[in-house]
N, CA, C and O atoms as a GROMACS GRO file, in nm:
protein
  292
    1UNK      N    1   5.636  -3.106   3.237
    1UNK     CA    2   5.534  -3.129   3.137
    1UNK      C    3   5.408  -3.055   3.179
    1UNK      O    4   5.364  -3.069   3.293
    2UNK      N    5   5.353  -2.979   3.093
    2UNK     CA    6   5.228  -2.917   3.137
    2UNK      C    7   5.134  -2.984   3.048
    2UNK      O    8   5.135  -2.994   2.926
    3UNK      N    9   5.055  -3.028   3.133
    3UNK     CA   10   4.906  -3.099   3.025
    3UNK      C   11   4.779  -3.098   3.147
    3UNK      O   12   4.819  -3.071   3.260
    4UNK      N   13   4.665  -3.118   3.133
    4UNK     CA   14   4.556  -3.134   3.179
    4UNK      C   15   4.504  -3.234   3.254
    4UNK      O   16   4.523  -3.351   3.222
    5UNK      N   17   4.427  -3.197   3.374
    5UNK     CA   18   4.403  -3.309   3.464
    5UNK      C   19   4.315  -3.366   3.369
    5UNK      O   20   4.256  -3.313   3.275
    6UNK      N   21   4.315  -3.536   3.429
    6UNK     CA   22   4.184  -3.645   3.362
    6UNK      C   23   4.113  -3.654   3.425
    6UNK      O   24   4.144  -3.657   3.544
    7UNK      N   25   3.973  -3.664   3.388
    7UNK     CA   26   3.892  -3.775   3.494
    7UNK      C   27   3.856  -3.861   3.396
    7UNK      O   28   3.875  -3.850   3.274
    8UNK      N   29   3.795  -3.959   3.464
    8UNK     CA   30   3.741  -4.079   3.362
    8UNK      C   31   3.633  -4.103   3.493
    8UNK      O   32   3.669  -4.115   3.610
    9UNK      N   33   3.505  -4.106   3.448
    9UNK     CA   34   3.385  -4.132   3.508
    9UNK      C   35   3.310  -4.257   3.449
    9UNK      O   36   3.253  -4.217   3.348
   10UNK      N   37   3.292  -4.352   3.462
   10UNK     CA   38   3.196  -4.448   3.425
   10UNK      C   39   3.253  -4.446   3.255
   10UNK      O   40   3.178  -4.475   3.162
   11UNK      N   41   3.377  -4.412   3.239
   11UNK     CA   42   3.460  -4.488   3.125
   11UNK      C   43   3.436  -4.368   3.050
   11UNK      O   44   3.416  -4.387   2.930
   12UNK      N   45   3.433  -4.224   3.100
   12UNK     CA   46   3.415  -4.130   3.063
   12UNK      C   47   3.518  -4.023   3.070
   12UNK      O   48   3.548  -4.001   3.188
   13UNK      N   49   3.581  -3.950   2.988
   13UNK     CA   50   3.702  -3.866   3.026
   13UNK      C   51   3.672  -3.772   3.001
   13UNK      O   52   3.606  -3.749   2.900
   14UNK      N   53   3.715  -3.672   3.097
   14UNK     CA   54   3.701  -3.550   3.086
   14UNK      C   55   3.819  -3.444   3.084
   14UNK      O   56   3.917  -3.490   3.141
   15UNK      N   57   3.839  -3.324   3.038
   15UNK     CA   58   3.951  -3.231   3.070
   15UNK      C   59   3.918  -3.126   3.169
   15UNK      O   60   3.804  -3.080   3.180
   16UNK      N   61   4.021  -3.088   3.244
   16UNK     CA   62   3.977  -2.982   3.374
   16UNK      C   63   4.117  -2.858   3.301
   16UNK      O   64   4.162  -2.829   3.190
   17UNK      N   65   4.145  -2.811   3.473
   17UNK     CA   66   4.256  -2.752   3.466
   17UNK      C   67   4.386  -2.747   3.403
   17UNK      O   68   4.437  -2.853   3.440
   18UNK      N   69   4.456  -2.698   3.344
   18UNK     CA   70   4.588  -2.675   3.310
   18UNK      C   71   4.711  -2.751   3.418
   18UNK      O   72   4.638  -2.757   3.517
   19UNK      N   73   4.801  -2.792   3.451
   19UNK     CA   74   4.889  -2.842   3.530
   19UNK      C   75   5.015  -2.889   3.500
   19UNK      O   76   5.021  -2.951   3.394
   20UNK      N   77   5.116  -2.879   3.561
   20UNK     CA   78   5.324  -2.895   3.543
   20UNK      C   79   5.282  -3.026   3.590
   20UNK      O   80   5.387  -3.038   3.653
   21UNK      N   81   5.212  -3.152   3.618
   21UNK     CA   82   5.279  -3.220   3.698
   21UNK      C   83   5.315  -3.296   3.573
   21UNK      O   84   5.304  -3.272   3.453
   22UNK      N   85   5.378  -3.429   3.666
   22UNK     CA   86   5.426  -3.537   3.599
   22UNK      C   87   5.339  -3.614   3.517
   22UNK      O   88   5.224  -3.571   3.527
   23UNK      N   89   5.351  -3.713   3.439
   23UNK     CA   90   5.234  -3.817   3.415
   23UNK      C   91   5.253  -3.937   3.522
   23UNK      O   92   5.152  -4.006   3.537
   24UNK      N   93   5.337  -3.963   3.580
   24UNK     CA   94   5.301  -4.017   3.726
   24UNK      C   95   5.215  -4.021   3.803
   24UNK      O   96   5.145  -4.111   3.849
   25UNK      N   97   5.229  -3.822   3.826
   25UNK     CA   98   5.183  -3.766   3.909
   25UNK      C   99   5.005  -3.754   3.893
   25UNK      O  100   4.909  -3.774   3.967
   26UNK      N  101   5.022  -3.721   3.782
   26UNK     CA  102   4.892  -3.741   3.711
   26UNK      C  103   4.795  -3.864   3.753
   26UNK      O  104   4.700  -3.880   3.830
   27UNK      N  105   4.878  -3.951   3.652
   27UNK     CA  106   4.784  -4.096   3.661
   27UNK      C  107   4.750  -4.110   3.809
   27UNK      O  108   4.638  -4.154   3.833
   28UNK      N  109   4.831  -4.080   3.914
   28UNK     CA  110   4.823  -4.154   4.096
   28UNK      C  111   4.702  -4.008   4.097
   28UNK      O  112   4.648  -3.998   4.207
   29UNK      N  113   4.670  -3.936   4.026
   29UNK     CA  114   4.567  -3.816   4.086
   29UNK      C  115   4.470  -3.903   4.072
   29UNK      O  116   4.413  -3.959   4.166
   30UNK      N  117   4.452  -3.917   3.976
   30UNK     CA  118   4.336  -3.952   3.861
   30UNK      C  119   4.293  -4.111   4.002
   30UNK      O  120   4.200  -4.119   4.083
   31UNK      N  121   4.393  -4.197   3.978
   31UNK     CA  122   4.402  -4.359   4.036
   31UNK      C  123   4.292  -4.308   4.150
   31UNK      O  124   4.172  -4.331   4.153
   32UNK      N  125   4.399  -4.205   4.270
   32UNK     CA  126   4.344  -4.172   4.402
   32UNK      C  127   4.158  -4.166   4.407
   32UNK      O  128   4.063  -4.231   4.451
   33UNK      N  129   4.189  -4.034   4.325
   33UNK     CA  130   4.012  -3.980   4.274
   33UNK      C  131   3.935  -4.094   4.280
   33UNK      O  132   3.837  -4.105   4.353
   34UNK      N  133   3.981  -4.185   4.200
   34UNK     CA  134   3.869  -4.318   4.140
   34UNK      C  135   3.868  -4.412   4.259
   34UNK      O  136   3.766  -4.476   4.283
   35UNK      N  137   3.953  -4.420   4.320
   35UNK     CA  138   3.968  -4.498   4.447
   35UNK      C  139   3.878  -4.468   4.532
   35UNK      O  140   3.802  -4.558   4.565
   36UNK      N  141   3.862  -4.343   4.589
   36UNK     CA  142   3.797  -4.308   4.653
   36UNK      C  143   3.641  -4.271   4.616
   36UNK      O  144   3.562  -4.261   4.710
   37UNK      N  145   3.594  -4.251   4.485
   37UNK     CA  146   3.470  -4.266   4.490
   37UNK      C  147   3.442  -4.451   4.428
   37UNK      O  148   3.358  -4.465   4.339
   38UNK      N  149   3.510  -4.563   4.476
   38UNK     CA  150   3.476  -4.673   4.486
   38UNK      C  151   3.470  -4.759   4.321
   38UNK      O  152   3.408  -4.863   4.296
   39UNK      N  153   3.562  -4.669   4.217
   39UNK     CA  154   3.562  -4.681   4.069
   39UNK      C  155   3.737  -4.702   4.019
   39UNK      O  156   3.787  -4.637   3.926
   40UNK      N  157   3.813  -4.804   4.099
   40UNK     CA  158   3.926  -4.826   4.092
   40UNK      C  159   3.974  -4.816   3.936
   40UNK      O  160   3.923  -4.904   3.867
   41UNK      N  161   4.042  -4.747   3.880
   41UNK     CA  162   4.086  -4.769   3.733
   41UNK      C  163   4.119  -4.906   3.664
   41UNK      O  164   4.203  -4.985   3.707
   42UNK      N  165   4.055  -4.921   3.572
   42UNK     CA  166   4.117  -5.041   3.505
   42UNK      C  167   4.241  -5.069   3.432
   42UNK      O  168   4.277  -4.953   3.409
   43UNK      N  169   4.315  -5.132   3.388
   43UNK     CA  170   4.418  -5.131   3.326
   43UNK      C  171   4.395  -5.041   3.194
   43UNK      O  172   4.481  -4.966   3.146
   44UNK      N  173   4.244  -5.064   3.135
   44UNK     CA  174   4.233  -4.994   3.000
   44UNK      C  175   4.204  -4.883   3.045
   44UNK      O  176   4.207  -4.804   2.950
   45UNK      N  177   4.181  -4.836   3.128
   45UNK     CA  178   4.149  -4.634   3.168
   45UNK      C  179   4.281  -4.620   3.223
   45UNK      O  180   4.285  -4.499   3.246
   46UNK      N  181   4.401  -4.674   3.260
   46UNK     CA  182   4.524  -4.632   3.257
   46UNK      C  183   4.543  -4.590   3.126
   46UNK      O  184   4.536  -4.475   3.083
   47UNK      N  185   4.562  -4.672   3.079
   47UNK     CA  186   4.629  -4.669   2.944
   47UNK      C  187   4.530  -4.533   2.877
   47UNK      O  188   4.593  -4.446   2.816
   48UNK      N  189   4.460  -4.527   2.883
   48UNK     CA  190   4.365  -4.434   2.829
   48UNK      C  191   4.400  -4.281   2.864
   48UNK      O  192   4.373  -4.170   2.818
   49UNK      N  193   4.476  -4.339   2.975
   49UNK     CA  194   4.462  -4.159   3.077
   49UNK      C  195   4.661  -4.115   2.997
   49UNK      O  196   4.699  -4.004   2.958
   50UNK      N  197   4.731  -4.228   2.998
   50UNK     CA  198   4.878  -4.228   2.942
   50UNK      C  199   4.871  -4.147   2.835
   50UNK      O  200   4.926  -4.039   2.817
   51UNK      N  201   4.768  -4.232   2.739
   51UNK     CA  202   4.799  -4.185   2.602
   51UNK      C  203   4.720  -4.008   2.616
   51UNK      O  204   4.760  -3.921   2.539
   52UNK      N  205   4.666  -3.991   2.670
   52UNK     CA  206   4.584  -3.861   2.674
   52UNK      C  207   4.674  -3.718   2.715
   52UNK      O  208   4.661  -3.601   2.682
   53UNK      N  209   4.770  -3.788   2.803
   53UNK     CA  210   4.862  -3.706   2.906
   53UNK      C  211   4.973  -3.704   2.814
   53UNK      O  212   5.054  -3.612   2.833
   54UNK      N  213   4.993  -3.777   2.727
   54UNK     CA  214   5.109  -3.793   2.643
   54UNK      C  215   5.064  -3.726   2.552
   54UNK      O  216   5.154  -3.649   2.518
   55UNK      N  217   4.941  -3.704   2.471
   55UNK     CA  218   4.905  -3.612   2.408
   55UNK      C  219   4.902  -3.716   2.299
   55UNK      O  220   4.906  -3.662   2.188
   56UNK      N  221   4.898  -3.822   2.295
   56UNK     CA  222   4.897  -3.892   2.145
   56UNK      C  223   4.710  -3.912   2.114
   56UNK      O  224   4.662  -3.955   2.008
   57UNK      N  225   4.639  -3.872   2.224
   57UNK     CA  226   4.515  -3.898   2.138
   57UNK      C  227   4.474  -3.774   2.246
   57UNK      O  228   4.549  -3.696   2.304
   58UNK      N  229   4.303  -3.785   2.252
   58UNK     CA  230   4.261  -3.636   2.292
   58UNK      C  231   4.178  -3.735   2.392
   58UNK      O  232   4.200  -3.856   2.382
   59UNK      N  233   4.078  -3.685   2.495
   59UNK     CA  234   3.942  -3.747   2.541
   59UNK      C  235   3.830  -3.738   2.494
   59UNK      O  236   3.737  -3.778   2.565
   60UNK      N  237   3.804  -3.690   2.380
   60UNK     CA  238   3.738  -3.698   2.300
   60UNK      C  239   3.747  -3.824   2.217
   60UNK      O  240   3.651  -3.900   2.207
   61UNK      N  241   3.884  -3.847   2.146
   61UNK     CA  242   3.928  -3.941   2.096
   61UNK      C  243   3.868  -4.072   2.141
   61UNK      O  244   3.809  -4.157   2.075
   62UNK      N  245   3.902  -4.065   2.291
   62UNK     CA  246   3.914  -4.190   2.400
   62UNK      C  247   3.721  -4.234   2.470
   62UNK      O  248   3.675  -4.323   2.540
   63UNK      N  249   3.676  -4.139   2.414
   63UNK     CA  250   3.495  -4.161   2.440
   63UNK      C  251   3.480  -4.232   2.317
   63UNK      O  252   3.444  -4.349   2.317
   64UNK      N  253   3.506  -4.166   2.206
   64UNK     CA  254   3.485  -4.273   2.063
   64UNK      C  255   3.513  -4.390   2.073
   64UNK      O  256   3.438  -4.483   2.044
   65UNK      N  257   3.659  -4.402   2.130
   65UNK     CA  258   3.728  -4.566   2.105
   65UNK      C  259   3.592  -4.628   2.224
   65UNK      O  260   3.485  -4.682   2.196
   66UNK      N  261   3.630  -4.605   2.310
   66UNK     CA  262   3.520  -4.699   2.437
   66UNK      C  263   3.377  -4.696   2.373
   66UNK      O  264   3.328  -4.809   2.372
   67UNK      N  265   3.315  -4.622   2.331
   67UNK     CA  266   3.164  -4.630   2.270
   67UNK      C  267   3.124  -4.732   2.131
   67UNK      O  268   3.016  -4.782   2.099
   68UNK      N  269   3.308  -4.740   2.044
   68UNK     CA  270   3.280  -4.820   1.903
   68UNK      C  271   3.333  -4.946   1.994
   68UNK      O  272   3.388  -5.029   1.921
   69UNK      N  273   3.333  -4.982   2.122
   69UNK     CA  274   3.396  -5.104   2.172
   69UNK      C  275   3.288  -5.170   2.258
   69UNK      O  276   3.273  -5.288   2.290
   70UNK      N  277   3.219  -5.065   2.286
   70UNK     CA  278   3.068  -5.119   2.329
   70UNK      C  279   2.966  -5.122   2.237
   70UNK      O  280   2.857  -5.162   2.276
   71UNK      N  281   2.978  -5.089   2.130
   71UNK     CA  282   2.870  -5.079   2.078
   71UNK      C  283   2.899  -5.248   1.986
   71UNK      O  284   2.801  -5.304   1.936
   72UNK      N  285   3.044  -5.315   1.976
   72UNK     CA  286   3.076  -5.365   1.887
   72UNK      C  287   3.028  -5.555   1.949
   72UNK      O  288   3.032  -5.666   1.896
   73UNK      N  289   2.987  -5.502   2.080
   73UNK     CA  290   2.991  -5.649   2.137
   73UNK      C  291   2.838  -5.681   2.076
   73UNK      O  292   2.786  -5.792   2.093
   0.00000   0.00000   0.00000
């Protein structure tokens, strides 16, 4: 599968590089990354990073949904 690394920053996603890996492989990049700058993923930025890697929504998409979900409280 070739698709694009994630980041998600402070519930923020971003697109980088091009990449073959897995979505496994992916998500444990992404997990590691966040681990280590002290921003462990949540269950909903999994799911966020799945659907992105799967290609069913964009990160663009995925800033909208989180912003109409904060804005809604």
């Amino acid at each position: 599968m070739t698709v694009e690394l994630i980041q998600i920053t402070r519930g923020v996603i971003t697109m980088a590089a091009a990449t073959t890996r897995t979505e496994e492989q992916l998500l444990a990049a992404v997990a590691a990354g966040h681990e280590m700058a002290g921003m462990p993923l949540t269950e909903a930025d999994e799911a966020a990073v799945r659907r992105v890697v799967r290609g069913e929504t964009t990160g663009d998409d995925e800033v909208a949904r989180l912003l109409a979900a904060i804005r809604s409280r």
